[in-house]
C-alpha positions as CSV (number, residue, x, y, z in Angstrom):
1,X,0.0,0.0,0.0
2,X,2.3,2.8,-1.1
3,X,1.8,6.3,-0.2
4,X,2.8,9.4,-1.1
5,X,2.3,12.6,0.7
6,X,2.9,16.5,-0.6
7,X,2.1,19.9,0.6
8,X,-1.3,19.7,-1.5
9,X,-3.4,16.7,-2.9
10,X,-1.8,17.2,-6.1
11,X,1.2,19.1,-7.7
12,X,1.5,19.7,-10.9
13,X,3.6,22.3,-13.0
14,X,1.9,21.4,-16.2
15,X,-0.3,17.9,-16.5
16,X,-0.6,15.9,-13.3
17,X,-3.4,13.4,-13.3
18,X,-4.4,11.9,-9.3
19,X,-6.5,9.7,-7.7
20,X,-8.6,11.3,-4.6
21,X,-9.7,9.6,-1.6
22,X,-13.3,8.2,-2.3
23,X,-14.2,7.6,1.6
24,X,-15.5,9.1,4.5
25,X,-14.6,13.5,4.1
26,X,-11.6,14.2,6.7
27,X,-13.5,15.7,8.9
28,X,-14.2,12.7,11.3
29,X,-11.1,12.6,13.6
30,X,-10.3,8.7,13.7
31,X,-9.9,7.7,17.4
32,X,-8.4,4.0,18.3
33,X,-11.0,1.8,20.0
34,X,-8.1,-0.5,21.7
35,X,-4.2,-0.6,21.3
36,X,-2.8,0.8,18.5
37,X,-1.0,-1.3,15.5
38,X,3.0,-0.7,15.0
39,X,4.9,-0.8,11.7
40,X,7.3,-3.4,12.3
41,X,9.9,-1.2,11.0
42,X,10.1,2.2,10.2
43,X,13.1,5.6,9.3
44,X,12.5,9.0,9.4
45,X,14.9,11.1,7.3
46,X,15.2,15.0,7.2
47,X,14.0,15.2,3.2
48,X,15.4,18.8,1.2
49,X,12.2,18.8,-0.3
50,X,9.2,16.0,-1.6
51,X,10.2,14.4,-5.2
52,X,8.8,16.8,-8.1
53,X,5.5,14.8,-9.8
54,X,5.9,11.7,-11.7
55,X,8.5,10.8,-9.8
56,X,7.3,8.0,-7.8
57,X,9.3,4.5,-7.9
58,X,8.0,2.5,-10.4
59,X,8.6,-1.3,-11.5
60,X,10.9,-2.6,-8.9
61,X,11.7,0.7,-7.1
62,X,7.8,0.4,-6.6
63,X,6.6,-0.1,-2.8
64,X,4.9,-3.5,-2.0
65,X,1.8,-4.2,-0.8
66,X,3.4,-4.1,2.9
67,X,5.4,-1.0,2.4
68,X,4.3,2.5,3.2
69,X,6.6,5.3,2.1
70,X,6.0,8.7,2.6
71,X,7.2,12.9,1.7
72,X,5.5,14.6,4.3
73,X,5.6,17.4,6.9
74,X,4.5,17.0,10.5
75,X,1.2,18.5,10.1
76,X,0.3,16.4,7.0
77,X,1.2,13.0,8.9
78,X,-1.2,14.1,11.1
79,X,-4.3,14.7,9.6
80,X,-3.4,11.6,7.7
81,X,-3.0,9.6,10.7
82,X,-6.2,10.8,12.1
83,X,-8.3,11.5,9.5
84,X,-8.7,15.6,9.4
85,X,-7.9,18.2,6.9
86,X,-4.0,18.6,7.4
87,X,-4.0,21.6,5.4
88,X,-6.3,23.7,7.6
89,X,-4.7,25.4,11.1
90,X,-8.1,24.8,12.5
91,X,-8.4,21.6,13.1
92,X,-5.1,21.0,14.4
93,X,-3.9,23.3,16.6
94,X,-0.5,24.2,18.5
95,X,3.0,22.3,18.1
96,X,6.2,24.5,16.6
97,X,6.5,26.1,13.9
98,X,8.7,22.7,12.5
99,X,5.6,21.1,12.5
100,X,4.4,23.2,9.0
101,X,7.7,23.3,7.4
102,X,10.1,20.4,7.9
103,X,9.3,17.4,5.3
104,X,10.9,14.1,6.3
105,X,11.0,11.1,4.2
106,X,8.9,8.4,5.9
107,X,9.3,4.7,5.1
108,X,8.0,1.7,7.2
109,X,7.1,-1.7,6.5
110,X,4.2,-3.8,7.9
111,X,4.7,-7.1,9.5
112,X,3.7,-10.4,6.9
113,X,0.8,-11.8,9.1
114,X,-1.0,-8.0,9.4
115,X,-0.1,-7.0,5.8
116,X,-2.0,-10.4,4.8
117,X,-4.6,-10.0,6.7
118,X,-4.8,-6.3,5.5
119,X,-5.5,-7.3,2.0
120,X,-8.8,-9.4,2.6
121,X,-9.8,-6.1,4.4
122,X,-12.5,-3.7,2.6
123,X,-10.5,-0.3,1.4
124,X,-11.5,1.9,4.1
125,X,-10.9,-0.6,6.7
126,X,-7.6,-1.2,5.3
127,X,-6.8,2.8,5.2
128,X,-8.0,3.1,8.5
129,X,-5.7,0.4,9.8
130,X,-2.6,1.8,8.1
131,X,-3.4,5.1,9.8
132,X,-3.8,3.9,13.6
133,X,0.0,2.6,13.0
134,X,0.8,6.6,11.8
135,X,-1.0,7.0,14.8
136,X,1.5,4.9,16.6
137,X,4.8,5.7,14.5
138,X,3.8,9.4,16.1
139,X,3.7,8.5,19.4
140,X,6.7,6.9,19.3
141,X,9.4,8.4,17.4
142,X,7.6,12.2,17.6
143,X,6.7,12.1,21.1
144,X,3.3,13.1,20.0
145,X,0.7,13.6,22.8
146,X,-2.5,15.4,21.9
147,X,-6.2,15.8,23.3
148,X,-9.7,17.0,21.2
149,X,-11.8,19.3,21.9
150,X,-15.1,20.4,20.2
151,X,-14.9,24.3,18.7
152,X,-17.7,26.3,16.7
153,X,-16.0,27.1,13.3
154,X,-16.6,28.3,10.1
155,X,-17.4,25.5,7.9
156,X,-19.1,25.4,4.1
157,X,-22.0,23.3,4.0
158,X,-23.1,21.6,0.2
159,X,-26.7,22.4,-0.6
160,X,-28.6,21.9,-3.5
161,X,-28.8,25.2,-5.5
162,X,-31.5,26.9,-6.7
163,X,-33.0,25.2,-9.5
164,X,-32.1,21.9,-8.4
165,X,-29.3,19.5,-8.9
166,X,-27.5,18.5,-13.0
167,X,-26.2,15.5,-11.8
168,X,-25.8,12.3,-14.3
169,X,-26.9,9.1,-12.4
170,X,-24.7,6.2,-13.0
171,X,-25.6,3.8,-15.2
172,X,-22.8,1.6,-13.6
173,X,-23.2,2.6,-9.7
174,X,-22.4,-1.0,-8.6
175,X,-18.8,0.0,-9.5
176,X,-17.1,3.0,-8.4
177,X,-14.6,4.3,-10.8
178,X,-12.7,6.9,-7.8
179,X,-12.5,10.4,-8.4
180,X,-9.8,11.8,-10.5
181,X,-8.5,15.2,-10.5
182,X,-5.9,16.7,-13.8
183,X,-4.4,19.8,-13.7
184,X,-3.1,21.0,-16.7
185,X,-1.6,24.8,-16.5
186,X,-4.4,27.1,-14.3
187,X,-7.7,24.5,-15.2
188,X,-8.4,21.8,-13.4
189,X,-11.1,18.5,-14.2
190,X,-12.5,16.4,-11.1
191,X,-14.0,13.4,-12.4
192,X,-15.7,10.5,-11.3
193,X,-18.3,7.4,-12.7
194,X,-20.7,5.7,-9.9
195,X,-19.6,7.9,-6.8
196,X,-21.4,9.5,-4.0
197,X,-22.2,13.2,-2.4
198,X,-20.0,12.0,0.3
199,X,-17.0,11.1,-1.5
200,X,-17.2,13.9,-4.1
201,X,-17.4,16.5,-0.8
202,X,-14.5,15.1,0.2
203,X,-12.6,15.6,-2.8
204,X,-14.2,19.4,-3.0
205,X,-12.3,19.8,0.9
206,X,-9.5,18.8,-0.8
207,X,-9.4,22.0,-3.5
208,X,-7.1,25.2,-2.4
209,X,-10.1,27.1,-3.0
210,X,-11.8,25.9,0.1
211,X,-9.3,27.5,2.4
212,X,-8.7,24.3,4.1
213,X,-12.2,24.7,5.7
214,X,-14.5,21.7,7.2
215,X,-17.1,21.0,4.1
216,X,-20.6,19.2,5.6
217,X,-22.9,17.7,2.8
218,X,-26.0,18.9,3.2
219,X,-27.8,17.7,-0.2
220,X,-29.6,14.9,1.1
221,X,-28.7,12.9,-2.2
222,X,-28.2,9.6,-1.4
223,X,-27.5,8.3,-5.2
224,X,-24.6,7.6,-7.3
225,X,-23.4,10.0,-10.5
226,X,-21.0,10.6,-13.1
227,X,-19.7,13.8,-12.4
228,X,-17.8,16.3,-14.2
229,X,-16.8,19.2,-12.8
230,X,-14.1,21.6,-15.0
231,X,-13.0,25.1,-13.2
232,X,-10.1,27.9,-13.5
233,X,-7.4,27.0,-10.6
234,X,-7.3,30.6,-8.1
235,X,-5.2,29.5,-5.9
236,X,-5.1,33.5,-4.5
237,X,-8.3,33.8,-3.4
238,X,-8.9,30.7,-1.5
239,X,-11.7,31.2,1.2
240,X,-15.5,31.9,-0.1
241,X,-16.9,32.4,-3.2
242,X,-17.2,36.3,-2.7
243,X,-13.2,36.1,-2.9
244,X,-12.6,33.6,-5.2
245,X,-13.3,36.4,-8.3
246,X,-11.0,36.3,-11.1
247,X,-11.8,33.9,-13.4
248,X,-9.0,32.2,-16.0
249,X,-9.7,32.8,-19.9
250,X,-10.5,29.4,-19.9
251,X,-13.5,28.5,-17.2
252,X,-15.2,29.7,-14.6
253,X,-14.5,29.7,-10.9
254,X,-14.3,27.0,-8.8
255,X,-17.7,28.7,-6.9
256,X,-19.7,29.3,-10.4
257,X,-18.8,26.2,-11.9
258,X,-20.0,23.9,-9.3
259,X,-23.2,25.7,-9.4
260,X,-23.7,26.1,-13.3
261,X,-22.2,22.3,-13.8
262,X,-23.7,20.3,-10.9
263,X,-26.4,23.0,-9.7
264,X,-24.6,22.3,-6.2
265,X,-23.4,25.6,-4.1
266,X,-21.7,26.0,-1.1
267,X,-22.9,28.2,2.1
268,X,-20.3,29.9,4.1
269,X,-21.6,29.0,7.7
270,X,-20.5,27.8,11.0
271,X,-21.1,24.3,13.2
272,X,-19.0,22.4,15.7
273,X,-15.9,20.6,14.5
274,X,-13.7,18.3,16.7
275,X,-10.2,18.9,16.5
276,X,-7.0,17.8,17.7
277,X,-4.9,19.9,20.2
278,X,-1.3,19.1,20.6
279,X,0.4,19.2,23.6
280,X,3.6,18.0,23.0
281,X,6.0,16.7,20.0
282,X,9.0,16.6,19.3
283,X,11.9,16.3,16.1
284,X,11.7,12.7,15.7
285,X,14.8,10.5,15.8
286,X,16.2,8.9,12.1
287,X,16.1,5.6,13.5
């Protein structure tokens, strides 16, 4: 189960083609229910920067399907370790300044029995699992201690706009297809065949538009669509639709084109949010 961490769900300079999460949004903090699972072996290395796109291992370089390698800072680890929206100060709070900038190259291998019994596991319960052992690695080698507390923030909520929604149902919802996001130059293309509100809200968290805000679905569409959604990249006016305003000669905004293409809009409101507090961390050690 490779996987590969950046400073944004996906990089590109000028093509870059990625495959988001399809689960539950990050917005649910994942909390063990009993003792947490270890890698059987894991190094941390101080990293210069994450590898440029495209440049994953491939053929034998490649990770295994008990492998997990990572390019991450701090803060990304996590909000993937517990499931939240790394890229918003919100919903993690405190720690050093480190924590933002330092990216280490993360790579840890999971013991035979628990990597075969991870693969007869459902996706989500096999993603889960690989994050309690983050969980873990964090605990040990970061000194990570943390508590939650419950805070009123700002969140965007998905509602059905006026007019009602132009969503394709699937004609093949049995079998999800993932949502796929390409970026070529300042336009970007989320796409997905036989997916839900819930995983396409996710993916919509994910965009720098957002602000790195908590996004709530609030459709009440329980189907499954093909969905298209093509908007101009502003990366500078993250934050609400009122900012996001200039518009690329090629599309519209992220905002108007998620109204006029899925007749879905998002509300600026606020609601409670659990987040994670930490308390205490530290530089981890390289081995």
């Amino acid at each position: 189960m490779p996987i590969y961490l950046r400073n944004c769900p996906c990089i590109a300079l000028a093509a870059t083609i990625c495959l988001l999460p399809t689960g539950p949004s990050r917005a649910q903090i994942l909390h063990a229910d009993g003792p947490l699972p270890s890698f059987e072996v894991a190094t941390i290395k101080p990293s210069q920067g994450a590898p440029p796109p495209g440049t994953e291992p491939r053929g034998d370089n490649r990770p295994g399907a008990d492998e997990v390698r990572m390019f991450v800072t701090t803060r990304l680890l996590i909000g993937h370790a517990f499931n939240v929206q790394a890229l918003s100060k919100s919903q993690i709070v405190g720690g050093p300044e480190w924590v933002n900038d330092d990216i280490y190259e993360i790579r840890a291998k999971i013991n035979g029995p628990l990597s075969e019994a991870m693969q007869a596991m459902p996706s989500r319960e096999r993603q889960e699992k690989t994050e309690l052992m983050e969980q873990s690695l964090l605990a040990e080698r970061f000194k990570l201690k943390v508590h939650f507390e419950t805070r009123e923030l700002p969140v965007f909520a998905l509602v059905v706009a006026k007019g009602g929604p132009k969503l394709t149902p699937s004609t093949n919802a049995s079998s999800a297809h993932g949502l796929g996001l390409r970026l070529t130059g300042q336009g970007a293309e989320l796409k997905a065949e036989g997916t839900s509100i819930q995983s396409l809200a996710s993916a919509l968290q994910m965009q720098p538009e957002i602000g790195g805000r908590l996004l709530v679905d609030r459709t009440g569409l329980t189907g499954k669509y093909d969905i298209t959604l093509n908007w101009a990249r502003d990366r500078g006016a993250a934050g609400g639709p009122e900012a996001a305003t200039a518009q690329d000669e090629g599309g519209p905004t992220f905002f108007t084109a998620l109204e006029e293409q899925l007749g879905l809009k998002l509300v600026e409101t606020k609601g409670p949010v659990e987040v994670i507090v930490i308390d205490h961390i530290e530089r981890p050690s390289e081995n």
